[in-house]
LOPA-500235 format. One record per residue (C-alpha): x negated, y, z negated; chain. Coordinates in steps of 0.2 Angstrom, whole numbers. Layout:
LOPA-500235
+-------+-------+-------+----+
!    xx !    yy !    zz ! ch !
+-------+-------+-------+----+
!     X !     Y !     Z !  A !
...
+-------+-------+-------+----+
***
This chain:
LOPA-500235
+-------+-------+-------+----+
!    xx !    yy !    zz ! ch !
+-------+-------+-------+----+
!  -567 !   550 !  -533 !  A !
!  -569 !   542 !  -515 !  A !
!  -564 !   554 !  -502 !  A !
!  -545 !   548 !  -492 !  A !
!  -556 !   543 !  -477 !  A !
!  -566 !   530 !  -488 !  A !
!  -550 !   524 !  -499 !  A !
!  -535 !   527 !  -490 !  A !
!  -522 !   523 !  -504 !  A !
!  -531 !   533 !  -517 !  A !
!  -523 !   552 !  -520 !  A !
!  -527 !   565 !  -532 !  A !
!  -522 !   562 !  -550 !  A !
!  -504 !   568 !  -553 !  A !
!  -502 !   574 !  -570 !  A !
!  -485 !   575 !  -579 !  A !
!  -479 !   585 !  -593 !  A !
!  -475 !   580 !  -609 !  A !
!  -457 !   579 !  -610 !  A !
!  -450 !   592 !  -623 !  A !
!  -444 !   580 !  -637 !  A !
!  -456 !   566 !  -640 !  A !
!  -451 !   548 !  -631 !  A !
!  -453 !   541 !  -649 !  A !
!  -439 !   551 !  -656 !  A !
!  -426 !   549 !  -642 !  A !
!  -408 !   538 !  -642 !  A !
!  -408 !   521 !  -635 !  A !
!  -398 !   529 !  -620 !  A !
!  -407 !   544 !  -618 !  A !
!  -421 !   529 !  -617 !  A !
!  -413 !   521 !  -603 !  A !
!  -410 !   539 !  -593 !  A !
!  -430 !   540 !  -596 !  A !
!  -432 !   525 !  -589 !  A !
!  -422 !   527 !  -576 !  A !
!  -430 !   543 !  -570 !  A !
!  -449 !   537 !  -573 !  A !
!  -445 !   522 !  -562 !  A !
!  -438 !   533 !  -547 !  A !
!  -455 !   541 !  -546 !  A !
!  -461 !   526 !  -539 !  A !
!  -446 !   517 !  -532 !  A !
!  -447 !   514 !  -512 !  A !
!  -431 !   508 !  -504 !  A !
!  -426 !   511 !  -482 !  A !
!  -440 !   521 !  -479 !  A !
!  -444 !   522 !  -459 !  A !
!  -459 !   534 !  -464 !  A !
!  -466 !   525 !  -479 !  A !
!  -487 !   529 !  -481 !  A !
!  -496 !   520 !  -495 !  A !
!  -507 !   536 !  -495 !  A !
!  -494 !   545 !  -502 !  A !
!  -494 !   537 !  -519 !  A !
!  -505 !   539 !  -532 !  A !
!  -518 !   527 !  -538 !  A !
!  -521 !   540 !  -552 !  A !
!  -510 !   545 !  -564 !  A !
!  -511 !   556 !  -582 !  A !
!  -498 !   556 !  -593 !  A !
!  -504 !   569 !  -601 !  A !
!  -503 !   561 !  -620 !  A !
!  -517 !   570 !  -624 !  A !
!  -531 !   566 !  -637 !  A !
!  -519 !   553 !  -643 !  A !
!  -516 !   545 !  -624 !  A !
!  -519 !   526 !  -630 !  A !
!  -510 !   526 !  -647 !  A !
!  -495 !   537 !  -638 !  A !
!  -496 !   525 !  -624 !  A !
!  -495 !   510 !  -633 !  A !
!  -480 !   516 !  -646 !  A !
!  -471 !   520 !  -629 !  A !
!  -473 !   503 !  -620 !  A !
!  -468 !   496 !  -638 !  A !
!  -451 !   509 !  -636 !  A !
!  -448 !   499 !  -618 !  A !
!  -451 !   479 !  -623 !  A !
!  -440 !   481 !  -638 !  A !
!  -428 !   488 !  -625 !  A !
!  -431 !   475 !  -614 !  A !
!  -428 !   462 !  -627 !  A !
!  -412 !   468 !  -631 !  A !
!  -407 !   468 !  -614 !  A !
!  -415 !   451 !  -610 !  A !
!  -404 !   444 !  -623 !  A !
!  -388 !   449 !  -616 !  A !
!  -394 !   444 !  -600 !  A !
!  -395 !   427 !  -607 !  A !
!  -378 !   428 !  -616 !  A !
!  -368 !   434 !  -604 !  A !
!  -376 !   421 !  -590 !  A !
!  -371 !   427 !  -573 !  A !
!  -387 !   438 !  -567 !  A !
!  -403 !   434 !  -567 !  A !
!  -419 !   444 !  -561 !  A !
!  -434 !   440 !  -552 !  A !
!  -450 !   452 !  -556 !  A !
!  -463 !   450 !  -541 !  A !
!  -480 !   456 !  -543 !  A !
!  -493 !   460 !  -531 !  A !
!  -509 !   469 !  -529 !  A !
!  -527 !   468 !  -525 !  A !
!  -539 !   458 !  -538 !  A !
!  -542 !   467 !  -554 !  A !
!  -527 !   478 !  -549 !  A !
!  -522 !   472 !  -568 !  A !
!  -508 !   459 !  -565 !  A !
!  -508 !   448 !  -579 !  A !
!  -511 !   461 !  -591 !  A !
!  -496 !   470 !  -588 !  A !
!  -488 !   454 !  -587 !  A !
!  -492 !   448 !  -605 !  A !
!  -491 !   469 !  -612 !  A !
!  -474 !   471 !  -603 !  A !
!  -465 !   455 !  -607 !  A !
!  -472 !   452 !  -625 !  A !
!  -455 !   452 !  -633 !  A !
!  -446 !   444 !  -623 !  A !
!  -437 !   428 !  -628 !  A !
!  -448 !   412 !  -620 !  A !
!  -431 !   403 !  -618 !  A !
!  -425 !   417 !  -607 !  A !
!  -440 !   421 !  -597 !  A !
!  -453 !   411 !  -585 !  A !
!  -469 !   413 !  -577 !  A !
!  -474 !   406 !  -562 !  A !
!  -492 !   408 !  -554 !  A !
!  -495 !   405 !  -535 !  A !
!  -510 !   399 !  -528 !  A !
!  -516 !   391 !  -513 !  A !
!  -503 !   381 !  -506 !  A !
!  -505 !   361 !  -510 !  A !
!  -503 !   348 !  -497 !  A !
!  -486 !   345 !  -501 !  A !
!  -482 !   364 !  -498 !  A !
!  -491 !   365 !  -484 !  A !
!  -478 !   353 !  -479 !  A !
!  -461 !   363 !  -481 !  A !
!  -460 !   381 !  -474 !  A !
!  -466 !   394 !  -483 !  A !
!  -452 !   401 !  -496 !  A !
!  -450 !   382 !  -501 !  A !
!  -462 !   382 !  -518 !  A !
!  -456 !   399 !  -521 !  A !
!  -437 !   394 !  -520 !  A !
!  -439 !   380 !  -532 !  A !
!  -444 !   394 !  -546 !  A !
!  -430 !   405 !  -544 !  A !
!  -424 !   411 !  -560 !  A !
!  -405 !   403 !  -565 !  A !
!  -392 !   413 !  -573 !  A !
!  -396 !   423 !  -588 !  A !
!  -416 !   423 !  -585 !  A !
!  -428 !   432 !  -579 !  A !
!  -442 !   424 !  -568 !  A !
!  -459 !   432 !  -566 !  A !
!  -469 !   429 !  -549 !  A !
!  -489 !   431 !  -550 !  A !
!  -490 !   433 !  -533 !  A !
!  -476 !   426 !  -522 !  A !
!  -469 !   421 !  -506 !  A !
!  -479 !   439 !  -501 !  A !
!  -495 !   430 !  -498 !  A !
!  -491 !   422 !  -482 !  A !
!  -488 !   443 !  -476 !  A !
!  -505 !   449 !  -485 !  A !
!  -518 !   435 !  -487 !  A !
!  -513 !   423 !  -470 !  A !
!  -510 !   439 !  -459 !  A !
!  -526 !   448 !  -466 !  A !
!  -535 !   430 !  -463 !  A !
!  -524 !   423 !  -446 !  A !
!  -535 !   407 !  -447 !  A !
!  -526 !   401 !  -461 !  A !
!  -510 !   400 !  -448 !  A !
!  -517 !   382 !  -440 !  A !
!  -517 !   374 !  -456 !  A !
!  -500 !   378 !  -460 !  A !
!  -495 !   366 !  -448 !  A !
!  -483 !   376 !  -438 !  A !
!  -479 !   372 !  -421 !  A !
!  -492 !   385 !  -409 !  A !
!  -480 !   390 !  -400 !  A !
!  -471 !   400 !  -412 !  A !
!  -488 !   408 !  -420 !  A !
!  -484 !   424 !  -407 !  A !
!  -488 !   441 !  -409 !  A !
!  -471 !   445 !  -419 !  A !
!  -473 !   431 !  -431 !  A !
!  -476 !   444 !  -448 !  A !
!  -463 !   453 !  -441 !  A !
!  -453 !   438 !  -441 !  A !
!  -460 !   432 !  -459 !  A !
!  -456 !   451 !  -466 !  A !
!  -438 !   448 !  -459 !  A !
!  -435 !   432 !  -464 !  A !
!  -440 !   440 !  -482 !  A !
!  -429 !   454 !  -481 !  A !
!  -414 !   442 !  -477 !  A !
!  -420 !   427 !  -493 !  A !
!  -420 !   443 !  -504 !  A !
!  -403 !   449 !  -495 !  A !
!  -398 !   431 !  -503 !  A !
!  -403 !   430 !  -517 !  A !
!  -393 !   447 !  -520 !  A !
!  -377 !   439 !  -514 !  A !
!  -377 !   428 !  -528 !  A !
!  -383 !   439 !  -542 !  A !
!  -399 !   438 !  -542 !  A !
!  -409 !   454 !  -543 !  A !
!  -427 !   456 !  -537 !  A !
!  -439 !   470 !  -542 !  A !
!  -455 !   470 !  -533 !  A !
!  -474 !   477 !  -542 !  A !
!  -488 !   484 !  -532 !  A !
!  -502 !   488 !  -543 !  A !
!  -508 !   503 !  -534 !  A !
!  -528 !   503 !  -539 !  A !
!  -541 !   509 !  -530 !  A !
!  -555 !   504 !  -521 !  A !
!  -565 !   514 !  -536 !  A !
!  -558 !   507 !  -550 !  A !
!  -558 !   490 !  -544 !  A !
!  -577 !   492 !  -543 !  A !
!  -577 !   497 !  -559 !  A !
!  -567 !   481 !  -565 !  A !
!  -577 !   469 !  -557 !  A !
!  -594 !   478 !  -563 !  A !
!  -585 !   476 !  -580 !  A !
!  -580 !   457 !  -577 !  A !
!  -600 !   452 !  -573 !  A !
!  -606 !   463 !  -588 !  A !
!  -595 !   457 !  -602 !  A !
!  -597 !   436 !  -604 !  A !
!  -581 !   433 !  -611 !  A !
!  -573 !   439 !  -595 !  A !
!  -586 !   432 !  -582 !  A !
!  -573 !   418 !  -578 !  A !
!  -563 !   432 !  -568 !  A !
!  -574 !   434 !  -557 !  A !
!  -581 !   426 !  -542 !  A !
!  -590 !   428 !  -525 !  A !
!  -573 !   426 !  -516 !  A !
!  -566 !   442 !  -524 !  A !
!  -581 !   451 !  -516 !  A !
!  -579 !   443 !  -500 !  A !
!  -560 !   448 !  -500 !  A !
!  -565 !   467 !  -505 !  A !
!  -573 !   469 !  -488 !  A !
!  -556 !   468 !  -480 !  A !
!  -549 !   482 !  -491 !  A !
!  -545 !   494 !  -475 !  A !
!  -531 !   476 !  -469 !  A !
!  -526 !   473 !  -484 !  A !
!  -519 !   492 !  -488 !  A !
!  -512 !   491 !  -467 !  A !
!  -503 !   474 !  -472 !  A !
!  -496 !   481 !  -489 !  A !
!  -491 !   497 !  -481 !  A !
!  -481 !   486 !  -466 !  A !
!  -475 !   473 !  -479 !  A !
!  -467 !   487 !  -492 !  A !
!  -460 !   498 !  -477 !  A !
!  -450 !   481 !  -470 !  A !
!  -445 !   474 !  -484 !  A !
!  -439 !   488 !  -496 !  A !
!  -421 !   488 !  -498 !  A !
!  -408 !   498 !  -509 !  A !
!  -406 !   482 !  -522 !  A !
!  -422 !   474 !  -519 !  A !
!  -435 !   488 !  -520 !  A !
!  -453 !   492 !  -521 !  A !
!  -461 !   502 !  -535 !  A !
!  -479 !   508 !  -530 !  A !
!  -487 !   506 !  -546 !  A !
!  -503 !   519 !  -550 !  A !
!  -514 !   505 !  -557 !  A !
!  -530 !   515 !  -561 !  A !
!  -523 !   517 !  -578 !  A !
!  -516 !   503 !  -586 !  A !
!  -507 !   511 !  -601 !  A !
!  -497 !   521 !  -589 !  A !
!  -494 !   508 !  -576 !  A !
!  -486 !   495 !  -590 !  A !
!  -475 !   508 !  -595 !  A !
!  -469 !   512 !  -578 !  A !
!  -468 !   492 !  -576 !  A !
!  -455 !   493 !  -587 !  A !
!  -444 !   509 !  -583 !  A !
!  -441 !   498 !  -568 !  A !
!  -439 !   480 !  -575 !  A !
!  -426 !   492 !  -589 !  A !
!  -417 !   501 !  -573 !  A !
!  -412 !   484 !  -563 !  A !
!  -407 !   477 !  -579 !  A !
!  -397 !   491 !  -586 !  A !
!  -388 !   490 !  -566 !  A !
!  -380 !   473 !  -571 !  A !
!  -369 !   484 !  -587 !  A !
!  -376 !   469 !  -599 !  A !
!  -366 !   466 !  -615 !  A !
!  -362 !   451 !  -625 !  A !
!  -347 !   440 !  -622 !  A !
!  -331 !   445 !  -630 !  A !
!  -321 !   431 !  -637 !  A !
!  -304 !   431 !  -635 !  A !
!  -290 !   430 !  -650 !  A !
!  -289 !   411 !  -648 !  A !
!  -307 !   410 !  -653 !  A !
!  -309 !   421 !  -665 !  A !
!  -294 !   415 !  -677 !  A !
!  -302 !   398 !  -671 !  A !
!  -320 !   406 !  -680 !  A !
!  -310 !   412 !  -694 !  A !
!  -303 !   393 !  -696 !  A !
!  -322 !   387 !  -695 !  A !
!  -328 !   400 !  -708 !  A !
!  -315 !   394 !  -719 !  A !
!  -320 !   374 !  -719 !  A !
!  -339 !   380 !  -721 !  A !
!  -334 !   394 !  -738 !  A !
!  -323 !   377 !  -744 !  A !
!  -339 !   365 !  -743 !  A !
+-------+-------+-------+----+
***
């Protein structure tokens, strides 16, 4: 393991204990309560004193021999929770929630994506991608091509990567600034604080009209992303993910941890919070993934629609002509 001088976000491995009745056996609420308390481990709301240090990269979750297998039947407990739950979501059709990821590369994002969401209705749910900004973007301020994929009622919207880029990748690299097309003088010395603001207040928003946002950092470490990026050039069918940029990006890993660090200390609130995700073990980190997507939903008391006494004789009338055909 690399010493806190050379890695700053990496921390020693936190080991938790097995819980005394296995997560297999438990009650769909005592489920949810799980959840609920897995996800607060790692939840970052107001936090003045916030320090990326102080969470864990590492994480054992101390299954035993039978970690993979265990770890797999558990995530498999938390999607077909989160199925269930998405499809009340999209019955009931008032809230919606937006799921942001961000991390380094190899941090494990689309994995967790596909692992975490694998059950979920593909009417209910959507996936957006962002890359580099078109020229058409570049053209509209920088939530516009975010705004246009905001999830409507009874969905939930997934963002690989996000509106967070232009706090991270543009601040980390200012010279991307000039061809955003932004008027010089307002690039000043307060513009990220500005940006983060300006964040805080969209996610404020989208709140206000029932939209809930949880937000992913894949916490991995300098190490491991080494490791994934040895693993990406030594096995062919996974050379496609890698490229010289990602190496290029690696040497700024000391900014990028000082612009996560600023970017998750500002922008954390009480309804649209952070959860520093140990991502140096994928298994666990999927699970956690979904505590958290499970707790925001679960906050929005999701039930079906109840009809009223007018429409269910009304049914009963329907049932009739169809048992008379």
């Amino acid at each position: 393991m690399e010493t806190q001088k050379e890695n700053a976000s990496e921390v020693a491995p936190v080991k938790h204990k097995a819980a005394r009745t296995p997560v297999t056996e438990l009650s769909r609420k005592d489920l949810l309560a799980r959840a609920k308390k897995l996800a607060k481990e790692y939840r970052v709301t107001s936090d003045k004193k916030f320090k990326l240090k102080d969470f864990p990269t590492v994480v054992s979750s101390d299954f035993g021999k039978e970690e993979k297998p265990m770890a797999q039947s558990v995530l498999q407990l938390g999607v077909e929770t989160l199925a269930e739950m998405q499809d009340k979501l999209y019955a009931q059709d008032k809230w919606s929630l937006l799921v942001i990821f961000q991390a380094m590369d190899a941090a494990g994002k689309d994995g967790a994506i596909k692992h975490v969401m694998s059950g979920i209705n593909p009417q209910g749910c959507e996936v957006t991608s962002f890359k580099s900004p078109s020229a058409e973007e570049l053209d509209h301020d920088f939530l516009w091509r975010c705004m246009k994929r905001i999830p409507e009622r009874g969905r939930i919207g997934i963002f690989n990567r996000s509106y967070y880029e232009e706090v991270l990748v543009v601040r980390v690299h200012e010279a991307i600034l000039k061809s955003q097309k932004i008027p010089e003088k307002l690039i000043t010395e307060n513009i990220w604080d500005d940006r983060l603001k300006d964040i805080r207040n969209f996610e404020s928003y989208l709140n206000n009209n029932g939209i809930l946002v949880v937000k992913i950092f894949l916490n991995v470490s300098k190490k491991e992303q080494k490791k994934r990026f040895l693993e990406r050039i030594d096995k062919p069918e996974k050379n496609w993910k890698f490229s010289e940029a990602d190496l290029a990006e690696r040497k700024f890993w000391k900014q990028y941890m000082a612009a996560y660090e600023d970017m998750i200390k500002k922008t954390a609130t009480d309804r649209s919070p952070w959860y520093v995700v140990p991502a140096d073990n994928k298994p666990y980190a999927r699970i956690v993934i979904a505590a958290a997507i499970i707790h925001a939903l679960d906050s929005m008391k999701l039930a079906y629609p109840v009809v009223s006494e007018e429409q269910h004789l009304e049914l009963q009338r329907l049932k009739q002509v169809l048992l008379s055909e």
